[in-house]
C-alpha positions as CSV (number, residue, x, y, z in Angstrom):
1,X,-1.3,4.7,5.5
2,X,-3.7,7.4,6.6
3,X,-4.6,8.6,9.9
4,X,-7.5,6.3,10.1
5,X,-5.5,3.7,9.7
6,X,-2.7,4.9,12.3
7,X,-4.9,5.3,14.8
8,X,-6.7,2.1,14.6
9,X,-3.4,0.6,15.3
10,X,-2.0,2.8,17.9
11,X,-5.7,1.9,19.7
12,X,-5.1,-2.1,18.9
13,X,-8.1,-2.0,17.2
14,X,-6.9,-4.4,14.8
15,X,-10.4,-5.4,13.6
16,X,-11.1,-2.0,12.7
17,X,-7.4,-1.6,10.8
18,X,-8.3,-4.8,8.8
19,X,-11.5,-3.4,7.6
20,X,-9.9,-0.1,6.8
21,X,-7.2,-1.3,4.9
22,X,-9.5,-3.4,3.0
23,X,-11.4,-0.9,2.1
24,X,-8.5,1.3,1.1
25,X,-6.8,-1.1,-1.3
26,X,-10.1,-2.6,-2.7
27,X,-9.4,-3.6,-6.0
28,X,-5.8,-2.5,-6.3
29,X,-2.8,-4.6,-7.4
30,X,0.6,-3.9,-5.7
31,X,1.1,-2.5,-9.2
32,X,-1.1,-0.2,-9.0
33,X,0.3,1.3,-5.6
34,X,3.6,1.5,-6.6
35,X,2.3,3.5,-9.8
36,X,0.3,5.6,-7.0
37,X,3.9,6.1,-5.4
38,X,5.7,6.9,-8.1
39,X,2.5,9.4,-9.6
40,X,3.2,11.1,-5.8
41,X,7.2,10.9,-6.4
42,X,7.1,8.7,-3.3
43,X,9.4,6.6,-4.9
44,X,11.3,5.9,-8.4
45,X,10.8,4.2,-11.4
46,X,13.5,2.4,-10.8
47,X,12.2,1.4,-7.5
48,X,8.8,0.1,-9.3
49,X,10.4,-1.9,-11.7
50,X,12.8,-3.5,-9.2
51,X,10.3,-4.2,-6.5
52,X,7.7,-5.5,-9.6
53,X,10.2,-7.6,-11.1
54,X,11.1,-9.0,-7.3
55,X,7.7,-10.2,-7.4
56,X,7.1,-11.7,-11.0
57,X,10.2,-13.8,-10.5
58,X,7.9,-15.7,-7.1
């Protein structure tokens, strides 16, 4: 989340968080953040493949 983003939301500004976030994630799987994530050493590999795998099996 970026500060756009925060402060749509602290304002309510819902409308304009729902644009932004659309924008933002545009043509990105939730693969493709988590690889962000772990590029950024937000998170582990581990972590990717557990949260991935949570998702395949729905």
């Amino acid at each position: 989340m970026n500060t756009q983003l925060s402060d749509s939301l602290s304002h309510n500004n819902i409308r304009e968080f729902t644009q932004l976030a659309r924008k933002q994630i545009a043509g990105k799987t939730l693969r493709d953040k988590v690889i962000d994530l772990v590029l950024a050493k937000q998170t582990t590999v581990t972590e990717a493949i557990r949260i991935s795998n949570q998702f395949d099996e729905e």
